[in-house]
N, CA and C atoms as a LAMMPS dump frame, in Angstrom:
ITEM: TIMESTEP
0
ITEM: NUMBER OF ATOMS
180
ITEM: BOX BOUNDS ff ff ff
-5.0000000000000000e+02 5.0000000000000000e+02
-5.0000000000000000e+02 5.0000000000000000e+02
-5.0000000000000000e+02 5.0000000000000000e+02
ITEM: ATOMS id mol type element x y z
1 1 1 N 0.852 -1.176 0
2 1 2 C 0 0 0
3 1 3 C 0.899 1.24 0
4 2 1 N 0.457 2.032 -0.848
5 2 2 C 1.655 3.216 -0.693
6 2 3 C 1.272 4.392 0.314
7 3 1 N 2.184 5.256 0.338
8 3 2 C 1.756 6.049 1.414
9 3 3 C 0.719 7.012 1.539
10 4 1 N 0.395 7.162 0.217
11 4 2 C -1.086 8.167 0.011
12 4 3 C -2.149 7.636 0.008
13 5 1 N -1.801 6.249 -0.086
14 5 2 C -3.053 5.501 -0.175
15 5 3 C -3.468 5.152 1.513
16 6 1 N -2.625 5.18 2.241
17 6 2 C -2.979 4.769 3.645
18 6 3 C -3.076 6.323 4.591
19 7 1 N -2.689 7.271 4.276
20 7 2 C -2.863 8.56 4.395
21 7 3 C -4.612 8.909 4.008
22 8 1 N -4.77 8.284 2.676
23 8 2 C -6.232 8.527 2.461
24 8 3 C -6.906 7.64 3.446
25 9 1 N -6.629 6.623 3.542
26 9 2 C -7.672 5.961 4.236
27 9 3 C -7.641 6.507 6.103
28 10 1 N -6.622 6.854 6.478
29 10 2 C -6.538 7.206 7.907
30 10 3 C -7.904 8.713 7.744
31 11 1 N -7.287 9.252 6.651
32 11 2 C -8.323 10.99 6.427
33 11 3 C -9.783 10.307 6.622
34 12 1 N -10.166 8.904 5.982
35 12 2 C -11.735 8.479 5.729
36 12 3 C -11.865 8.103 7.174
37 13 1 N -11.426 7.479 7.669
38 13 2 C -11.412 6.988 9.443
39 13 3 C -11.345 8.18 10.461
40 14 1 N -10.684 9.18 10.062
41 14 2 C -10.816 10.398 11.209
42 14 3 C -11.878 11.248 10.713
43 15 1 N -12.915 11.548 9.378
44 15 2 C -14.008 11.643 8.942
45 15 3 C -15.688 11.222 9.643
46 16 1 N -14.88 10.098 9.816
47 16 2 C -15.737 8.74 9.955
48 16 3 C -16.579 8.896 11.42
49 17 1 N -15.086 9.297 12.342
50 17 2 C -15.176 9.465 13.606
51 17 3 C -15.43 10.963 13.983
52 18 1 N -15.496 11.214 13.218
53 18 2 C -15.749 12.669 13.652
54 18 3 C -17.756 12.999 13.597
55 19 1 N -18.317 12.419 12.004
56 19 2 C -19.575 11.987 12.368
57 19 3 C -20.501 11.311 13.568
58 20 1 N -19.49 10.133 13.764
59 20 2 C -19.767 9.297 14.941
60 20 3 C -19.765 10.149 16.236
61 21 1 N -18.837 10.985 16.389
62 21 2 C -19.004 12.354 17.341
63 21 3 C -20.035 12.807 17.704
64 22 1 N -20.377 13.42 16.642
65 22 2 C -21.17 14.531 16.37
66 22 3 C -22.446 13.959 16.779
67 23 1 N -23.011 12.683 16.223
68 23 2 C -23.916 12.028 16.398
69 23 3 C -24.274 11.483 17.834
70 24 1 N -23.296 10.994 18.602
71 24 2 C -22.836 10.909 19.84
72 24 3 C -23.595 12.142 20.859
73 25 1 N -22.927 13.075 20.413
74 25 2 C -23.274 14.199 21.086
75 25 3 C -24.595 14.48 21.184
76 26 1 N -24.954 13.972 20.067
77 26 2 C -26.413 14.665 19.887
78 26 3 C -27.488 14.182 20.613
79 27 1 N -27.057 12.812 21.09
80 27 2 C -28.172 11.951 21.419
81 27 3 C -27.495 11.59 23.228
82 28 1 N -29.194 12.337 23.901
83 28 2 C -28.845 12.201 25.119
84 28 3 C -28.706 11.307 25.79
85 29 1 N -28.611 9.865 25.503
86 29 2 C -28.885 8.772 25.916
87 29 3 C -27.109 7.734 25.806
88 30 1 N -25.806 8.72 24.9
89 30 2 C -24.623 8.266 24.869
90 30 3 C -24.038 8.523 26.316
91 31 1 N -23.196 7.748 26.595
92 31 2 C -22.289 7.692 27.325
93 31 3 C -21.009 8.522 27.063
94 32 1 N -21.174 8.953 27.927
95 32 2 C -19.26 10.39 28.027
96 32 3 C -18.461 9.891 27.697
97 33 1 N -18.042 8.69 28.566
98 33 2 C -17.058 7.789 28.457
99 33 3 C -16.595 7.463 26.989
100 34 1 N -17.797 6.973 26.352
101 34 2 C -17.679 6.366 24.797
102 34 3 C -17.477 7.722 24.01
103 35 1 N -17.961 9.012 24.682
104 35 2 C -17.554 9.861 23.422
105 35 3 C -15.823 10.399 23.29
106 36 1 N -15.534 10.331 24.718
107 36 2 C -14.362 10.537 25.146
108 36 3 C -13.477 9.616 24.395
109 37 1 N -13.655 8.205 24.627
110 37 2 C -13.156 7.375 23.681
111 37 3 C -12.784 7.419 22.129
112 38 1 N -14.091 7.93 21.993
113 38 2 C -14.111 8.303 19.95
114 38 3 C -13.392 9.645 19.744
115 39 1 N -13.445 10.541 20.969
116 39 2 C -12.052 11.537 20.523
117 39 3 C -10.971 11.111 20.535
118 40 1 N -10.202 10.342 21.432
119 40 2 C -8.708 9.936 21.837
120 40 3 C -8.787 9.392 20.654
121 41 1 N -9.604 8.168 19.852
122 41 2 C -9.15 7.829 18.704
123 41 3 C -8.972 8.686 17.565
124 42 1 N -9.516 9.755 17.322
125 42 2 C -10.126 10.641 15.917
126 42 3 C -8.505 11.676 16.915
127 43 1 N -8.611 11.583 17.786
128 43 2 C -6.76 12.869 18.165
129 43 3 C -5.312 11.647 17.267
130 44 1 N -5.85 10.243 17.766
131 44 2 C -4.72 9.333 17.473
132 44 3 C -4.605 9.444 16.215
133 45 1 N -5.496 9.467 15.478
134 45 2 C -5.752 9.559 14.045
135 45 3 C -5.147 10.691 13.049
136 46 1 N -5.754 11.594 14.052
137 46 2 C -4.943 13.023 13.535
138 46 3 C -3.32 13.1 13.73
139 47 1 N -3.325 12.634 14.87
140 47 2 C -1.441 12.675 15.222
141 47 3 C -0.995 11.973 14.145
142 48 1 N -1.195 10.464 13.566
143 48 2 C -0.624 9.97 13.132
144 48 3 C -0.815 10.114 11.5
145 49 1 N -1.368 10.885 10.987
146 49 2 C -1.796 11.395 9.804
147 49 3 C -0.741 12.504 9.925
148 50 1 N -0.651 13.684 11.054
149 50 2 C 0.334 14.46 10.601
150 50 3 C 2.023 14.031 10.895
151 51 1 N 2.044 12.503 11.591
152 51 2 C 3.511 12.341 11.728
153 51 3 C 3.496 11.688 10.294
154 52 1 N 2.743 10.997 9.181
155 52 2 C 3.298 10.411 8.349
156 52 3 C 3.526 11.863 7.309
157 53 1 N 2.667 12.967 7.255
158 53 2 C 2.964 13.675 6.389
159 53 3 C 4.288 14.351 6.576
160 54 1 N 4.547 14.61 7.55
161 54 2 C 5.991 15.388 8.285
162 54 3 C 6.821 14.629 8.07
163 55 1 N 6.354 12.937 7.829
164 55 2 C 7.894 12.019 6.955
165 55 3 C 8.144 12.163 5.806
166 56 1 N 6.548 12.278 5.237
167 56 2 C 6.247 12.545 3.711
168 56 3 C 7.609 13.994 2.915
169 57 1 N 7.183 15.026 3.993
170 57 2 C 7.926 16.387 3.695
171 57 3 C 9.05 16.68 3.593
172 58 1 N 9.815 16.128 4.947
173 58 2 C 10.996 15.595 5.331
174 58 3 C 11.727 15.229 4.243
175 59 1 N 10.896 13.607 3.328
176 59 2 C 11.865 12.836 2.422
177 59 3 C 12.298 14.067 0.974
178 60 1 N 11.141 14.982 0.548
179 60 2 C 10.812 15.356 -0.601
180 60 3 C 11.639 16.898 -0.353
């Protein structure tokens, strides 16, 4: 898989989770805990989307 191609797919997954958020939020019946959860992942997501681009930049 090359690197733009897994770069794209991390962008569709922190997208993804960011809906799932939003939706989360909306509905009074979610748990904190679980939304808290779906941020730390959608932050992990983001971190690691901008450490591959900062390798990306780095090489070029």
């Amino acid at each position: 898989m090359s690197l733009q191609t897994h770069l794209s797919q991390l962008a569709l997954k922190h997208e993804a989770l960011e809906r799932e958020i939003h939706s989360a939020i909306q509905s009074p019946s979610e748990n904190d805990l679980r939304i808290a959860e779906l941020k730390r992942r959608k932050l992990h997501l983001k971190d690691e989307i901008n450490r591959l681009r900062a390798e990306t930049d780095s090489v070029h």
